[in-house]
Structures are given as structure tokens and as C-alpha cells.
C-alpha positions as a Markdown table, in Angstrom:
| # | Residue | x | y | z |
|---|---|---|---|---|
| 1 | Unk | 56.2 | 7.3 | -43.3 |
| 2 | Unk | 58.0 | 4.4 | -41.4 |
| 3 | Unk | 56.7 | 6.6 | -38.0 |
| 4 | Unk | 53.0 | 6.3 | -39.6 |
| 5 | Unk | 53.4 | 2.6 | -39.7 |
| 6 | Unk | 54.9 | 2.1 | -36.3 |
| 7 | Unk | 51.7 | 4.5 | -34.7 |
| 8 | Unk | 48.8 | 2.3 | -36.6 |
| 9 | Unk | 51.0 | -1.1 | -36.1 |
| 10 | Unk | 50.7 | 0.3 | -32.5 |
| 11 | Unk | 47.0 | 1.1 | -32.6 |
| 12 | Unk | 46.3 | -2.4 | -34.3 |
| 13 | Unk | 48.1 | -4.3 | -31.7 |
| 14 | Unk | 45.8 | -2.1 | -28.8 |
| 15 | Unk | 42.7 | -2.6 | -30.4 |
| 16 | Unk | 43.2 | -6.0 | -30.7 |
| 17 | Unk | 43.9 | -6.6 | -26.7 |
| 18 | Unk | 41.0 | -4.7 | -25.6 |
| 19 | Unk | 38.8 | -5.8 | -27.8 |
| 20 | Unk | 39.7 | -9.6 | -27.5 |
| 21 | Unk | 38.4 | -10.4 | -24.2 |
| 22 | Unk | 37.3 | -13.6 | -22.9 |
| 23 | Unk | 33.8 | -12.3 | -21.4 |
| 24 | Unk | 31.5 | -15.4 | -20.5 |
| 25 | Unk | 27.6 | -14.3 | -20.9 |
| 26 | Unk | 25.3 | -16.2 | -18.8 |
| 27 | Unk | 23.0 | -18.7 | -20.3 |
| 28 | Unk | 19.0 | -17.8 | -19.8 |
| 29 | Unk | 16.8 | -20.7 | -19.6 |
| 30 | Unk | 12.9 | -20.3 | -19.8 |
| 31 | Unk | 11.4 | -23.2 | -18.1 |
| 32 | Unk | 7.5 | -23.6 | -18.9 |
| 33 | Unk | 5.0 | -24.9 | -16.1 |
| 34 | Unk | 1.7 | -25.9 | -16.4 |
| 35 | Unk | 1.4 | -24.7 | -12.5 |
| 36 | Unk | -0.7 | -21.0 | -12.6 |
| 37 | Unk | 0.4 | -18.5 | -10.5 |
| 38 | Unk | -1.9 | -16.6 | -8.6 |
| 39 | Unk | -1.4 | -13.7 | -6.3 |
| 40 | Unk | -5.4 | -13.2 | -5.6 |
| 41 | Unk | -6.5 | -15.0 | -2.1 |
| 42 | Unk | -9.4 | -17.4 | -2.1 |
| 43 | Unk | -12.0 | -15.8 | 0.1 |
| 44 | Unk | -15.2 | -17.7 | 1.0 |
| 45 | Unk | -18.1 | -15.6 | -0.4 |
| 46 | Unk | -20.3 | -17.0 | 2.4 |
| 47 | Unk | -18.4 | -16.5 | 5.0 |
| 48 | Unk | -19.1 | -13.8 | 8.0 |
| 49 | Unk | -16.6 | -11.0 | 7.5 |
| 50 | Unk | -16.2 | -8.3 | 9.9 |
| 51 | Unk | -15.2 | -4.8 | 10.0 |
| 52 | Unk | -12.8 | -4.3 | 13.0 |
| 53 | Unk | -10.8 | -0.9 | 13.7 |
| 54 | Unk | -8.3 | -0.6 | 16.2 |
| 55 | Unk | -5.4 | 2.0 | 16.8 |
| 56 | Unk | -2.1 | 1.1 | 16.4 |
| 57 | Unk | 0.7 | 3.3 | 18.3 |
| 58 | Unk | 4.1 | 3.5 | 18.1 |
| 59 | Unk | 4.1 | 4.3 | 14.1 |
| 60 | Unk | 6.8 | 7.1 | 12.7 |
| 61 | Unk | 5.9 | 7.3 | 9.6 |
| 62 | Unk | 3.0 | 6.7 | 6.9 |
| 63 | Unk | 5.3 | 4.5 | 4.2 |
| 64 | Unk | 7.6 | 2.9 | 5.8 |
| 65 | Unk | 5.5 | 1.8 | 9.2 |
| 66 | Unk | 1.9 | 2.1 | 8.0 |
| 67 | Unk | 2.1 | 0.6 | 4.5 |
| 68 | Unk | 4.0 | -2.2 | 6.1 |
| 69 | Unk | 1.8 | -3.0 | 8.4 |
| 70 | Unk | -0.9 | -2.6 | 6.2 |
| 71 | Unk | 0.1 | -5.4 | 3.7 |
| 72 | Unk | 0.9 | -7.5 | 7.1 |
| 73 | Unk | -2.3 | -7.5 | 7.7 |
| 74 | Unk | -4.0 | -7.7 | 4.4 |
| 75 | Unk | -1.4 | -11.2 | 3.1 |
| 76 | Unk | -3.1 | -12.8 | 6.4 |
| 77 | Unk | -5.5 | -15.7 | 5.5 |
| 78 | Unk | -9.1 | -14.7 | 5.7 |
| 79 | Unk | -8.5 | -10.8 | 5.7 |
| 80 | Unk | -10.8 | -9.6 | 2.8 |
| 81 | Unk | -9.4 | -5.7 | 3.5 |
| 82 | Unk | -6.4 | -3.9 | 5.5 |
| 83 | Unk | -6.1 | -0.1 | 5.7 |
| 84 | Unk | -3.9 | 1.7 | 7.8 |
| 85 | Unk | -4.5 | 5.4 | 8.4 |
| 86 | Unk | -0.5 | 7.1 | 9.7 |
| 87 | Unk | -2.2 | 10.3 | 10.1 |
| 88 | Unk | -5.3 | 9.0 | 12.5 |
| 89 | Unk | -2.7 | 5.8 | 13.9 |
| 90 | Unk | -6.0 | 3.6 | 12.7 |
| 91 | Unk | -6.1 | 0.2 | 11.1 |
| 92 | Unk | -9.5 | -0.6 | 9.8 |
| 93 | Unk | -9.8 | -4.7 | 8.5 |
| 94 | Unk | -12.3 | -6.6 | 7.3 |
| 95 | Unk | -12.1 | -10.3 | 7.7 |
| 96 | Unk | -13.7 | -13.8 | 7.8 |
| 97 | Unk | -14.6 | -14.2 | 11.6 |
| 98 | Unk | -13.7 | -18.0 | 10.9 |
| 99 | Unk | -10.1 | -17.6 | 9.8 |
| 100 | Unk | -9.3 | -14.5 | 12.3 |
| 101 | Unk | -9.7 | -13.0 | 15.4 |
| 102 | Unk | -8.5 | -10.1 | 17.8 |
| 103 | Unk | -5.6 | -12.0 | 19.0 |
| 104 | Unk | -4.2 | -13.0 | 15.7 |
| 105 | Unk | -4.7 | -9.6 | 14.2 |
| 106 | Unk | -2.9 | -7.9 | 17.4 |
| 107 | Unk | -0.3 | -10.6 | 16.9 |
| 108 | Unk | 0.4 | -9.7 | 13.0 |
| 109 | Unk | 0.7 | -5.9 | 14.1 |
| 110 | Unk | 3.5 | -7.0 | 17.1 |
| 111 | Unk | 5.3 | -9.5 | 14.6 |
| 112 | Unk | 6.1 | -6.6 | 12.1 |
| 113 | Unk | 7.8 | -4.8 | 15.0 |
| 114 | Unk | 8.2 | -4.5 | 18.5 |
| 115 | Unk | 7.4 | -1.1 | 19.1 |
| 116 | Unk | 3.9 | -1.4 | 17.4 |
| 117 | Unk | 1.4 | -1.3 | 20.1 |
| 118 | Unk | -2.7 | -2.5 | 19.6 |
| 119 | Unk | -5.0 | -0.8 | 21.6 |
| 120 | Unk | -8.9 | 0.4 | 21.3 |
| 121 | Unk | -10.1 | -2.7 | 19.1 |
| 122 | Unk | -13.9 | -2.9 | 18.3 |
| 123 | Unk | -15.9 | -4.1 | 15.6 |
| 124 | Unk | -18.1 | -1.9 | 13.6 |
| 125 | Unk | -20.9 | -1.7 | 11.1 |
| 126 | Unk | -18.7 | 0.7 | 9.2 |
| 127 | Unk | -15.2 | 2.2 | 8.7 |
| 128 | Unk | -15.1 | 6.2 | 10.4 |
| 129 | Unk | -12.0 | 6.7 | 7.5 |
| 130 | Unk | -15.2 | 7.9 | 5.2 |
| 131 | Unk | -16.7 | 9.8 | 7.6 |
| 132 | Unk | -14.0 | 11.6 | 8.9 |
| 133 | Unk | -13.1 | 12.1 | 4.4 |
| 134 | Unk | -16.2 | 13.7 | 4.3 |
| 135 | Unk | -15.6 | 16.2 | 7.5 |
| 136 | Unk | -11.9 | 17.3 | 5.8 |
| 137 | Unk | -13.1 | 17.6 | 2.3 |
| 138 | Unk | -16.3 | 19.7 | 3.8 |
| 139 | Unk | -13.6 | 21.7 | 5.9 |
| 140 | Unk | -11.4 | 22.5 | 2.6 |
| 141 | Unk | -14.4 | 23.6 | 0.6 |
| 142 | Unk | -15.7 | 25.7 | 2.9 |
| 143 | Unk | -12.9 | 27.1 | 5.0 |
| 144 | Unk | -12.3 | 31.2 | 5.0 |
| 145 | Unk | -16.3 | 31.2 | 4.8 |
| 146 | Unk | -19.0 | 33.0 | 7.3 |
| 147 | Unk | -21.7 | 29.9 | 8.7 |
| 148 | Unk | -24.4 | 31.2 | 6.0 |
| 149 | Unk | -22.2 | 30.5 | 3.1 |
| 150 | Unk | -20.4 | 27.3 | 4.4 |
| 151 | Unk | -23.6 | 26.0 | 4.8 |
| 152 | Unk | -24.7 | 27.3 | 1.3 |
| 153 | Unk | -21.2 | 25.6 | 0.1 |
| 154 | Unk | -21.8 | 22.0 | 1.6 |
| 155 | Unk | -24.8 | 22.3 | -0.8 |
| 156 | Unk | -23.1 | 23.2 | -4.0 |
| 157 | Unk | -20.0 | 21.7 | -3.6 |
| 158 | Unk | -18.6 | 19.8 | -6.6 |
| 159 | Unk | -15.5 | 18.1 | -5.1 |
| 160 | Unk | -16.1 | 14.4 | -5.4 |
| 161 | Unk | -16.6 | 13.2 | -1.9 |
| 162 | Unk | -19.6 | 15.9 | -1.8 |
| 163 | Unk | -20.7 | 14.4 | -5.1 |
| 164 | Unk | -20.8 | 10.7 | -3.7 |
| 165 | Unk | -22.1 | 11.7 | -0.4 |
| 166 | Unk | -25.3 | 13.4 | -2.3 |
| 167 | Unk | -25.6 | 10.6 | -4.5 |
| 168 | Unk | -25.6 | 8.2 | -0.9 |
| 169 | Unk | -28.3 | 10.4 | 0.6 |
């Protein structure tokens, strides 16, 4: 009995160490504002945008290089769009001609990182990125196919960028 005693007097006296400590919790303050926060860019509906595309080189890989360079590009004041394609090392923007030019686009690109290189830039009417769509979803539809029925497939094809490019013509 007296070795019963001594175990839980032993246990009581543990407990009570561990358990006691002095742990400070921080203190969480919510401040109100009557300032609104607004991540959407104020675009002038009147201005004159244009579609540029240009070829960016020097890119290893599609998340870490393109994406980056894509929201370079698209935080930039005036820049309605930004898409960079890895696979096709084309960045296609669309921007207020007031706000941005060539220069300040090709400067954006060689901020991000040295070994980014701009080359090939031209405006356009519109983007190649859904023309080109078009030309690999055709090729996946109809591939392992003689010319009569790839033909006969670009027709029926129900994959969505067939469906939209029927409901365009």
C-alpha cells in the first residue's frame, strides 16, 4: 500500500510539472478599415488596346518560368491580358497602347530574369494560341484515320473546340 502511495504521489508531482507551463499565446487584434481592397485593375474602356505576340526564349519550364512571367506581364499597368504559352515559347498581351509599349513589355520580360530573351514582336488582329488549339484538338480527333474519314471526323467531331469552332463559322 505505502508503494501505491509513493507511485501516484510520484505521478501527481509529474503531472503537475508538465502540465503547469508558463506558455504565453499571442494576442490577435482585428483592426477594421473603411479603406476597400481591390485586387481588380482599372482599365479605361475607351482606350486602344492591342494584341501583341512575341517569343520569349530562354524559358525551362512551363510553371516556374512561364507562369511567372506571365503574371509579370499581366500586374503591369494598362495590360488588359498576359498569356504565356511554355510549349510554343509565345507570350500573347493585350494592352492599352497609352500605358504600354514594346520596350516596356520587353523590359518586364528581362526584369523577371536575365536569361529571358524577347524576340519576333508584332501586333496582331488575333492571338494564333486558338488557331493552333484548333489544329491539335483536330489532330487528336482524327489521328490513326485514312484522309476520307479524318475529313468525315472534322465534321462530326464533338470535342469542344470543334463545337465552338462550328458555332464561329
Amino acid at each position: 500500500m505505502k508503494t501505491l502511495k509513493n507511485i501516484l504521489t510520484v505521478i501527481l508531482v509529474a503531472t503537475l510539472f508538465t502540465a503547469c507551463k508558463n506558455e504565453a499565446k499571442p494576442e490577435v487584434k482585428t483592426i477594421e478599415t473603411d479603406v476597400a481592397v481591390t485586387t481588380e485593375k482599372a482599365l479605361n474602356p475607351d482606350a486602344n488596346f492591342v494584341k501583341t505576340e512575341f517569343t520569349i526564349d530562354g524559358m525551362t519550364c512551363a510553371i516556374g518560368c512561364a507562369r511567372t512571367i506571365e503574371s509579370k506581364i499581366a500586374k503591369m499597368d494598362g495590360v488588359k491580358s498576359a498569356k504565356v504559352d511554355f510549349d510554343r515559347k509565345l507570350a500573347m498581351v493585350e494592352y492599352d497602347d497609352a500605358m504600354v509599349n514594346h520596350e516596356a513589355l520587353e523590359a518586364t520580360v528581362s526584369k523577371t530574369a536575365d536569361i529571358y530573351k524577347v524576340s519576333d514582336m508584332k501586333d496582331v488582329g488575333a492571338f494564333t494560341a486558338k488557331a493552333a488549339h484548333d489544329k491539335d484538338c483536330q489532330k487528336e480527333c482524327c489521328k490513326n484515320k485514312t484522309a476520307a474519314e479524318k475529313e468525315a471526323c472534322a465534321k462530326d467531331c464533338k470535342k469542344p473546340c470543334c463545337a465552338e469552332k462550328k458555332g464561329d463559322a
